[in-house]
N, C-alpha and C positions, 0 to 999 in steps of 0.2 A: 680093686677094693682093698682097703690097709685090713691084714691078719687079724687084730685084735676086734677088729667089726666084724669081718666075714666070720669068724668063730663063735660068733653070739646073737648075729643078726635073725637066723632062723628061729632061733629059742625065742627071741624075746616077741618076732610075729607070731606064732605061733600062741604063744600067753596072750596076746591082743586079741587075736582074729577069734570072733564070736560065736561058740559051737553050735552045732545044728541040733542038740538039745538040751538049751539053753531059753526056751519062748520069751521067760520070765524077764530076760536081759533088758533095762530099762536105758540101757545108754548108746546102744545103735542102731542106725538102720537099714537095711540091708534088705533089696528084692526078696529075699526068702523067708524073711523073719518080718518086722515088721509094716514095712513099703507104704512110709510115709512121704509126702513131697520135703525134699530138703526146705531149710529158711530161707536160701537165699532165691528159691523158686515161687515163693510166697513172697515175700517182698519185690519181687522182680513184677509181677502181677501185681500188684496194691501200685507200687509206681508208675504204670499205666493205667491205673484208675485213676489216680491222682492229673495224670497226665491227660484223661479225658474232662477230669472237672477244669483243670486251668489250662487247657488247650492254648502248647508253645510258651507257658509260664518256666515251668520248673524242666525244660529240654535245654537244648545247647544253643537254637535257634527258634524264632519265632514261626506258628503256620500260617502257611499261605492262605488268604484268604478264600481266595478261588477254589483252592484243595482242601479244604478245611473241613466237608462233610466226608471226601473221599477218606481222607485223614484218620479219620473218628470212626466212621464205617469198618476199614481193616484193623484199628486197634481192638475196637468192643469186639470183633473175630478172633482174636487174638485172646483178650481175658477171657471171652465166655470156654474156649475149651480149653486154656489152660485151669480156670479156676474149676471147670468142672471136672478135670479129671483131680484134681487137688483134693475136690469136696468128694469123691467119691472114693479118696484113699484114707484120707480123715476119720470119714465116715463106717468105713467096715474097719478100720483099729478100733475105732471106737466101739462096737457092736462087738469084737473080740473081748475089749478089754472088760467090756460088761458082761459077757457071756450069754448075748442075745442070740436068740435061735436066728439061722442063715436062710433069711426072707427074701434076700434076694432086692430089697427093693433100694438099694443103697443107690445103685447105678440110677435110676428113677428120679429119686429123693436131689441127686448132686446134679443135675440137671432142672431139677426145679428150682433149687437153689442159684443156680446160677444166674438163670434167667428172671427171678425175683430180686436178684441186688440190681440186674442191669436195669430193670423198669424202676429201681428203686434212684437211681441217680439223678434224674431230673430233680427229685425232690431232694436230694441234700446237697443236690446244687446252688437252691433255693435258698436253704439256709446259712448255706455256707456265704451266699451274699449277705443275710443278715449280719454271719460272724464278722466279716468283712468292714461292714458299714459300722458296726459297736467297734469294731481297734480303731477306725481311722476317726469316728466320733472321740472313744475315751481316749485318744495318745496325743498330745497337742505335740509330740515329734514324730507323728508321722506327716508327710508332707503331701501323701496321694495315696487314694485305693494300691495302685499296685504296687506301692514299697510294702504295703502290708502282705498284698500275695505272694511274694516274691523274697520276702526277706524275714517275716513274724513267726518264730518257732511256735508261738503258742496259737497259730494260723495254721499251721501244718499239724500240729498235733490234734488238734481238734476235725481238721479234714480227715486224718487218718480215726480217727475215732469214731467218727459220722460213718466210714464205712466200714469198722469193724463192730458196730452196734446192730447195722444193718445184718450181718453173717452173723451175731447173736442172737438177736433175735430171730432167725431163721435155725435156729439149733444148728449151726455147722460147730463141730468141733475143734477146738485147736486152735485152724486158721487166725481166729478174730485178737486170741490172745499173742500171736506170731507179730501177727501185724501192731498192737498194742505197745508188743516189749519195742521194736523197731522204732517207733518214734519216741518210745522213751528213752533208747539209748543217744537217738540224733540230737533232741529235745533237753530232756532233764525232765521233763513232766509225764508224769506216769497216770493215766486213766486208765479205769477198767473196761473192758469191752462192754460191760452190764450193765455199765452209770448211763444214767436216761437224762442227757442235758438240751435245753430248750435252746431256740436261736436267739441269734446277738448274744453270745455268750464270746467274754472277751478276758484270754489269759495276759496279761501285761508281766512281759520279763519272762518269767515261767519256771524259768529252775528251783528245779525241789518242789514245785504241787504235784502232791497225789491226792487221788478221787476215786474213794472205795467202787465195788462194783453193785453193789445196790442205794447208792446214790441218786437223787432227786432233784434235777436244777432247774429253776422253773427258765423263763424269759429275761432275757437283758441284763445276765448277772455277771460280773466282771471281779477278778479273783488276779491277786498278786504273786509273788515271787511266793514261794516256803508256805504256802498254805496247805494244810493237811484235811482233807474232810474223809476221817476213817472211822476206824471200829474202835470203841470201848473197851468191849470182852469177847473172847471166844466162846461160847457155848460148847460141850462136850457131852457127849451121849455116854452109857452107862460102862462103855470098853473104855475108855479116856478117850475116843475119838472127835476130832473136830466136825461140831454139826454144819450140813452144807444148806445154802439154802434159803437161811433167814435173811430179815432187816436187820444190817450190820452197822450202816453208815447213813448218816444223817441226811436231811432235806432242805433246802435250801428254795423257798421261794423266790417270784420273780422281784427284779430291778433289786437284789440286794450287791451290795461292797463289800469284799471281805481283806483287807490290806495282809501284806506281807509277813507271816512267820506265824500267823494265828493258826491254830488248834482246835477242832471240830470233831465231837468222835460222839458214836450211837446211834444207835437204827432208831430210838426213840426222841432225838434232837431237832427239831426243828427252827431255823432261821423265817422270820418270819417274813413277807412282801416290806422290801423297800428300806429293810435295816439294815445298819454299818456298824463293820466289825473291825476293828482296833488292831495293831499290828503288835501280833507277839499275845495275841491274847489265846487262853485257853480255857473252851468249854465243853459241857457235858450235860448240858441241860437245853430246854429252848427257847428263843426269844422271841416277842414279841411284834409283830408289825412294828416298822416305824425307830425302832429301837436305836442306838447307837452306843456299843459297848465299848469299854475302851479300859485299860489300864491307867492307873495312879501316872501322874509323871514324875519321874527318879528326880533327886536329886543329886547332880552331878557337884563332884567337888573338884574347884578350877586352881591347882597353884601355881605361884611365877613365881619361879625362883630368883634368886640374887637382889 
């Protein structure tokens, strides 16, 4: 080791490595201190969930037909104890960090959990066919159901979301938002674990949508590139603290369009059944069944020179 590193290397571990009291340290994790599952052990498990809704889609090779229960049999073996020892680590941080008396019933809980997303897959397998049939209906380039499973970021984010609403809704901590940020870094579209979206729900393009977490999307709603459906304002409790909790983000009934770069924000905004929303448009109020909102068209100025 060159002199100038061996003479500093210990000090500057030592400034890193996270003292033993220290609880409050919000940025490691460590068997003794926090012992949470790492990201990449969450993610590692969501991609075998994914891998059991499109069984031999998103792998290196297709499955065998023949093997194809045997298949699915030892992966769901596979999620269910990894995700339960996951939801059971989650789980008692989380009861730390709240300073819940030690019930004991966490181990319990992360095992009911788990075995609640797994009965819960059939059905957002179901939907995920509706998703499926809205891209390959709304994309006159797609050329077949599986280019859309296979190739639609805004098909995979919506998959990944289906099963991170599922572990929302089951109060697991953490996990749902882990998995969230994950397809929004592969993606560009950012949903919340909390947004409650209906089937046939069809993101076309996808970079730059976000969709607050108490969001409302009814059936058969199809949303472009740069569409924002977030918060207004923050509410603050009397410390300046952000209130947690409320209707922050707007509602969106079914069969409405909302085109590209438009602007949606409020827990009290309403989109009504069946209305079209104008690209680049921005509101804060709500609109009516039927409606179709649209901006002024610019007047561009065209010169040729010479």
């Amino acid at each position: 080791m060159d002199l100038w590193l061996k003479e500093n290397l210990d000090r500057l571990t030592t400034a890193l490595v996270p003292c033993s009291n220290c609880p409050a340290m919000s940025s490691a994790n460590t068997v003794r201190q926090i012992n949470l599952p790492g990201q990449k052990a969450v993610t590692d498990v969501l991609e075998k969930i994914i891998g059991v809704l499109f069984p031999g889609c998103h792998g290196h090779q297709p499955v065998s037909h023949e093997t194809c229960a045997a298949v699915l049999h030892e992966t769901l073996e596979k999620i269910a104890l990894s995700l339960r020892d996951q939801i059971r680590r989650v789980m008692v941080y989380q009861c730390l960090h709240d300073a819940c008396t030690n019930c004991g019933s966490c181990e319990t809980e992360s095992k009911t959990a788990a075995l609640k997303l797994l009965e819960a897959l059939p059905g957002i397998r179901d939907m995920l066919q509706d998703d499926i049939q809205a891209a390959y209906e709304g994309d006159p380039a797609a050329r077949s159901m599986m280019e859309v499973v296979m190739s639609y970021p805004g098909l995979y984010a919506v998959a990944v979301h289906r099963v991170a609403h599922a572990l929302y809704q089951l109060k697991v901590p953490l996990i749902p938002r882990v998995m969230s940020e994950y397809a929004h870094s592969r993606t560009g579209i950012d949903i919340h674990p909390g947004a409650v979206i209906g089937p046939g729900f069809f993101i076309d393009h996808g970079t730059g949508v976000v969709i607050g977490e108490t969001c409302v999307i009814g059936r058969r709603v199809k949303l472009y590139q740069g569409v924002t459906l977030g918060a207004l304002s923050f509410a603050k409790d009397e410390e300046g603290r952000l209130v947690k909790g409320v209707k922050r983000h707007p509602d969106v009934e079914d069969n409405v369009v909302i085109y590209a770069g438009a602007t949606i924000l409020g827990g009290e905004t309403v989109i009504g059944r069946g209305a079209v929303i104008g690209g680049n448009v921005w509101l804060t109020h709500s609109v009516p069944a039927g409606a179709k909102v649209y901006n002024q068209q610019p007047q561009p100025v065209i010169r040729i020179e010479g």
